[in-house]
C-alpha positions in Angstrom: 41.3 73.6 -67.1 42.7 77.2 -66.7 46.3 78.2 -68.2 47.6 78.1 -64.4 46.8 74.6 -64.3 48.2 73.8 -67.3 51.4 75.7 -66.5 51.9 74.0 -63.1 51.2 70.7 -64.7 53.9 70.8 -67.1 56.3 72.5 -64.1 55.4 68.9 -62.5 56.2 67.3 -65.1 59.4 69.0 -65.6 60.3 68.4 -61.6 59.4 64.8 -61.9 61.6 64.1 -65.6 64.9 65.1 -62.8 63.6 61.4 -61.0 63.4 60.0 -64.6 66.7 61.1 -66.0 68.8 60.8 -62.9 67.4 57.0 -62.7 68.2 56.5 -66.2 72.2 57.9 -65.8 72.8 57.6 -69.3 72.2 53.6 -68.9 70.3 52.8 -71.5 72.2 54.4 -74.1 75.3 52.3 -72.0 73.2 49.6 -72.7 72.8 49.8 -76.3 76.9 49.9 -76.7 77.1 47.1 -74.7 74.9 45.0 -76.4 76.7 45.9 -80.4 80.3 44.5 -78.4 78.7 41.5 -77.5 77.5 41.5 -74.1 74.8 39.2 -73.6 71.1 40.3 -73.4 70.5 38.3 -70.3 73.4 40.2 -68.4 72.5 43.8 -69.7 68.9 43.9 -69.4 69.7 42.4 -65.6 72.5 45.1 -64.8 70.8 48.2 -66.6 67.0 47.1 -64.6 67.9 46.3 -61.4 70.4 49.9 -61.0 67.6 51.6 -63.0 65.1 50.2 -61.0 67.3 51.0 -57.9 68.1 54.8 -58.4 64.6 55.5 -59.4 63.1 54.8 -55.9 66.1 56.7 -54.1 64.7 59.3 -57.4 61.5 59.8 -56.5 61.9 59.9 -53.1 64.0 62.8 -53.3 61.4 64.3 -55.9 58.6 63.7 -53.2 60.3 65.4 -50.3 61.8 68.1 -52.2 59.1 68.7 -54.6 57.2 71.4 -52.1 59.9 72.9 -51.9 61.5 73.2 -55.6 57.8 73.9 -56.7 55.2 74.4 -54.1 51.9 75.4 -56.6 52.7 72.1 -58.5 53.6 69.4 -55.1 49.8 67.7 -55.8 50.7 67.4 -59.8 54.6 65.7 -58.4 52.6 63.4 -56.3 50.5 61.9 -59.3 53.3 61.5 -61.4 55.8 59.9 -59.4 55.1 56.1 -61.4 56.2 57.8 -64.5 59.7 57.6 -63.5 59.5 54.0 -62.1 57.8 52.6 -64.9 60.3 54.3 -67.4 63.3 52.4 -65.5 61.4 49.2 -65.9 61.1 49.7 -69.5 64.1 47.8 -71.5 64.0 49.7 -74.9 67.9 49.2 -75.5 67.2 45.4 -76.2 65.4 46.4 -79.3 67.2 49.4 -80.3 70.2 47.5 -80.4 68.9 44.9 -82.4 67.6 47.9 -84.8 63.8 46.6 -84.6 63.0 49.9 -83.6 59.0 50.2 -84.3 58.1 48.5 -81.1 59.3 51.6 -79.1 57.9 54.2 -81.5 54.3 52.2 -81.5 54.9 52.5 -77.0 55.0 56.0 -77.2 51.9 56.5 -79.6 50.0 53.9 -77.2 51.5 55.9 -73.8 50.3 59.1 -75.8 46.4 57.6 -76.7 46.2 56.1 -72.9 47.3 59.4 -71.5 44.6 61.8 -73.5 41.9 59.3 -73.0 42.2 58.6 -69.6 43.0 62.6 -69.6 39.8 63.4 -71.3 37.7 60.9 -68.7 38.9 63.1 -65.8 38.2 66.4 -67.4 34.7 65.3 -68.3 34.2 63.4 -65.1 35.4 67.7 -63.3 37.9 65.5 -61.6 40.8 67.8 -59.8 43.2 69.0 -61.5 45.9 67.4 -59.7 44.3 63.9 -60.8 45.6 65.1 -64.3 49.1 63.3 -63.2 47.7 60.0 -63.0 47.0 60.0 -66.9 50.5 60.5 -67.5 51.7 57.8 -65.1 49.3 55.5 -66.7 50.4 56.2 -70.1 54.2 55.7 -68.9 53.1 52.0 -67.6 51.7 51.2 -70.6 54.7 52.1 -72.6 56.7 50.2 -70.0 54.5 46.9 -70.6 54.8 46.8 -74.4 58.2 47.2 -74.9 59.2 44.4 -72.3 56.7 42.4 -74.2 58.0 43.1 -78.0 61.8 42.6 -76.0 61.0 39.3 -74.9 62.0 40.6 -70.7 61.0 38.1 -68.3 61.3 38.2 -64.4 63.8 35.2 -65.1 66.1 37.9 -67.0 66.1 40.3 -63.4 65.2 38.3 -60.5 68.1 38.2 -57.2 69.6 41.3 -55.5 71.3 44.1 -56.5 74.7 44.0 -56.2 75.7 47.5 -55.5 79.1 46.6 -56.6 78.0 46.0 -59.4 75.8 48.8 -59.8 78.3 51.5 -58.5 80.6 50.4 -61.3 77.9 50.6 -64.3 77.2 54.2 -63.1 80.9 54.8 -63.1 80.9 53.9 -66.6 77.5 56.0 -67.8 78.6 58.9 -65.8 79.1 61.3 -68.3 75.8 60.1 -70.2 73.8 61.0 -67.0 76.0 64.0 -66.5 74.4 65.1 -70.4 70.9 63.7 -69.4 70.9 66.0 -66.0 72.0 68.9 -68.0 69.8 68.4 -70.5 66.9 68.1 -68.3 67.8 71.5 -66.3 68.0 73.1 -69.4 64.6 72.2 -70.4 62.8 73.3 -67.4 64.9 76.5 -67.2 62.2 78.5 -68.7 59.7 77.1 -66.4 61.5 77.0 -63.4 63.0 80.9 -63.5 59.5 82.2 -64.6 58.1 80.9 -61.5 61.2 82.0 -59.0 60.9 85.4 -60.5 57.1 85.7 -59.9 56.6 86.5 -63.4 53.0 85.2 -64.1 52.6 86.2 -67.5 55.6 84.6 -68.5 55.1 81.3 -66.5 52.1 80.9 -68.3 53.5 81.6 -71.6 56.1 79.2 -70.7 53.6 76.5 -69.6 52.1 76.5 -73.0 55.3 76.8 -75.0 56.4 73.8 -73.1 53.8 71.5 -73.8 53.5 72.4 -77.5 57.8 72.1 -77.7 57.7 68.4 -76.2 54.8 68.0 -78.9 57.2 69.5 -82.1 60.4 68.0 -81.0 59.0 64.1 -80.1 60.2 63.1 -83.6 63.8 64.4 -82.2 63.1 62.7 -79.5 62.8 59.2 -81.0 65.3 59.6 -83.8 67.9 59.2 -80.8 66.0 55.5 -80.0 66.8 54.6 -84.3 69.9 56.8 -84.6 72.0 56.2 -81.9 72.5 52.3 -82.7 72.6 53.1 -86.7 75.6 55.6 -86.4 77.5 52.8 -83.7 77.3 50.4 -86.1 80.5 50.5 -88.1 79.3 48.7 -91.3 76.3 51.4 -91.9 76.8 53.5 -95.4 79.2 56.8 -95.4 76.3 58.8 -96.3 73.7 57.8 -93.4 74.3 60.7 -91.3 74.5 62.8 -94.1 71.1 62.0 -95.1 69.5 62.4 -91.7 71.1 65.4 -91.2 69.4 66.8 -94.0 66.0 65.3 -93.1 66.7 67.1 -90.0 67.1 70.5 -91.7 64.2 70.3 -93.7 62.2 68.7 -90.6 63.2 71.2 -88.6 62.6 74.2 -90.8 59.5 73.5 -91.8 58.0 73.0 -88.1 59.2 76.2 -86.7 58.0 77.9 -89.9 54.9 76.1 -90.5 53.6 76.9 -86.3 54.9 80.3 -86.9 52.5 81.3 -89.8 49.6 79.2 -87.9 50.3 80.3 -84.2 48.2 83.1 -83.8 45.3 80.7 -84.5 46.3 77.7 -83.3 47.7 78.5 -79.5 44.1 80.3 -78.8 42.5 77.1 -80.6 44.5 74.7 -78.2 44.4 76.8 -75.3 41.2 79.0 -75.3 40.9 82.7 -76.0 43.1 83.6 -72.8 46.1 82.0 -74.1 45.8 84.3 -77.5 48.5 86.8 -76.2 50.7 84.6 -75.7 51.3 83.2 -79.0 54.5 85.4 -80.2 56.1 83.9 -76.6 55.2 80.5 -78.0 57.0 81.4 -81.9 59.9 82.5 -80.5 60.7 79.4 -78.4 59.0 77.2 -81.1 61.5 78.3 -83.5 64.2 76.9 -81.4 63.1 73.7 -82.7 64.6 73.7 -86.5 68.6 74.4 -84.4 67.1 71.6 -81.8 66.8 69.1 -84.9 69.9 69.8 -85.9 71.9 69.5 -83.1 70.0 66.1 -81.9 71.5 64.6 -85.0 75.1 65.6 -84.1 74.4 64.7 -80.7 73.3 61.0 -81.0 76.6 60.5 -83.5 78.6 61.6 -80.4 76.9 59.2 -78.3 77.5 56.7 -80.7 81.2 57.6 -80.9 81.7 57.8 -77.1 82.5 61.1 -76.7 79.1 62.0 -74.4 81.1 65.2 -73.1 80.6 67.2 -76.4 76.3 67.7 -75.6 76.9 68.1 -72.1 79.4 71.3 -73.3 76.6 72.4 -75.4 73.5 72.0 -73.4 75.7 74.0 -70.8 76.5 76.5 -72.5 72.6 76.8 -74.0 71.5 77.1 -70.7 73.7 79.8 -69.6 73.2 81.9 -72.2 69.2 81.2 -71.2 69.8 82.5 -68.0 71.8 85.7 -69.0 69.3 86.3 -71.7 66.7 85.6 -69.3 67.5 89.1 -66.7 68.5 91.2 -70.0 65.2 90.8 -71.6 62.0 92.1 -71.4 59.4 90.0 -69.8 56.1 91.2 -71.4 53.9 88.1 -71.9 56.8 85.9 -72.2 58.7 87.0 -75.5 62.2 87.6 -73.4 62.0 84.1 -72.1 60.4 82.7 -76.1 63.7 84.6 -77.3 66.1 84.1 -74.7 65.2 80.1 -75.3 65.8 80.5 -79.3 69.4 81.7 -78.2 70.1 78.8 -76.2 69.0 76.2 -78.8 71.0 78.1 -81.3 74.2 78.3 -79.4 73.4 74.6 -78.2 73.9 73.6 -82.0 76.8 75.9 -82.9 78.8 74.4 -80.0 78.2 70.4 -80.7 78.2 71.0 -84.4 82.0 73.0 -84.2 83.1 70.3 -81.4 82.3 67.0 -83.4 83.7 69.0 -86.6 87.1 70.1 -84.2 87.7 66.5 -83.0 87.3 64.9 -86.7 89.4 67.4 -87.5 91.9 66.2 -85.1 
């Protein structure tokens, strides 16, 4: 598999997550909420499903239309992956995040992981095309899917009858500025990818094809922190100094992946990617290193959406992504190192703004 195909896989990928996140609308972290004040777990996991389940058709067949046109060297890649988003929504991870027995949805994403490089591996041995490539990630998302609704105890008892749009329109009402954070977050992630391609920039699209791959790869423990964190901080009995101490986790964490891949870069990206990739690596240190202020702010970020106020990452991720996009046209583009900095930037500024606007309203 070449570095094109690699780039337009994860361009794919970061098409198809606008299905997954605009499906989601900030629900399931609604969900979680709703479940520490009480709500039953019959009446959420049947509201959140059935309007997750709901927006991610409408989702993905926006995403299916749209996709040649948004990214026309990736449209076979959208088409492969268009289950990932449906079996996401039909995944109920809030039921056991909210009841803080949280290793059930880590262990999903290790098995969605090992079914998604297996399956992966088969094709590439099998000189399957590359497009095919998709269908190892959509597998991978159904298998996650199936064990969580096992370990949550879901059963089509919990979700069968209609929609009630009603009812639906109002829980979206409610989530909106959740999904307005998940949407921004998402645009901001496949800024890199997105503008390298629109500006014809081929070096740099392929730098940025293999920088996003190995970020998603550095940042996963981020990632699911917000599936343990998120209900910990909501939970008014935990310990003053819980935050503190994942905060400082996430310093340390932080630091040492963005310093550890920046000593071993220049043998591991060629080592990963073959020996055409090995110009690319400073690219990939510079937008690495955006991990250790990522970490950071992730930690600030699920205490916010803890707290209720889901505006305060939307204003950072906002802001990160502008300052992308300006540092993006300023910079040089030689083998990707103005978009690997220009990214850095962002994630900095990302941090600086949600750390001084929790700090400003505590303050308050």
């Amino acid at each position: 598999m070449g570095l094109e195909v690699l780039a337009n896989l994860a361009l794919a990928q970061s098409v198809v997550s606008y299905a997954t996140v605009l499906s989601d609308g900030g629900l399931n972290n609604h969900a979680i909420r709703m479940l520490l004040h009480g709500t039953s777990v019959a009446r959420v996991v049947s509201l959140t499903l059935k309007t997750q389940a709901l927006m991610a058709i409408i989702t993905v067949a926006l995403i299916v239309v749209l996709g040649p046109i948004i990214a026309p060297s990736a449209q076979e890649f959208i088409w492969a992956l268009v289950l990932v988003p449906i079996a996401t929504a039909l995944s109920t991870p809030y039921v056991l995040q909210a009841r803080h027995v949280t290793w059930p949805v880590a262990f999903s994403r290790i098995l969605g992981a090992v079914v998604t490089t297996v399956i992966g591996l088969c094709l590439v041995w099998m000189a399957a095309l590359p497009w095919t490539l998709g269908l190892a990630y959509s597998a991978g998302a159904i298998g996650m899917a199936l064990w969580v609704c096992r370990s949550s105890s879901v059963t089509f008892a919990d979700v069968r009858g209609p929609v009630k749009l009603s009812e639906a329109a109002a829980l979206l009402r409610q989530s909106a500025p959740l999904a307005l954070y998940g949407l921004l977050l998402q645009v901001v992630t496949s800024l890199p990818l997105l503008m390298t391609q629109a500006l014809h920039e081929s070096e740099s699209f392929e730098a940025m094809g293999l920088a996003s791959r190995l970020w998603f790869i550095v940042t996963a423990p981020a990632a699911m922190a917000g599936s343990i964190l998120i209900p910990v901080f909501a939970d008014k009995h935990s310990a003053k100094g819980t935050f503190r101490r994942y905060l400082l986790i996430a310093v340390l964490s932080g630091s040492a992946c963005a310093l550890v891949f920046a000593l071993l870069a220049p043998w591991v990206v060629p080592l990963l990617f073959g020996a055409d990739s090995a110009p690319y690596w400073p690219a990939v240190v510079f937008f690495i290193s955006g991990s250790a202020p990522f970490y950071v702010a992730t930690i600030f970020i699920c205490r916010s959406i803890a707290e209720g106020t889901y505006w305060v990452p939307a204003v950072g991720f906002a802001l990160g992504g502008c300052v992308f996009i300006a540092m993006s046209f300023m910079l040089p583009s030689s083998a990707g190192v103005g978009a690997g900095l220009s990214w850095l930037a962002s994630q900095i500024v990302l941090c600086a703004v949600v750390v001084f606007l929790i700090l400003l309203g505590k303050r308050k």
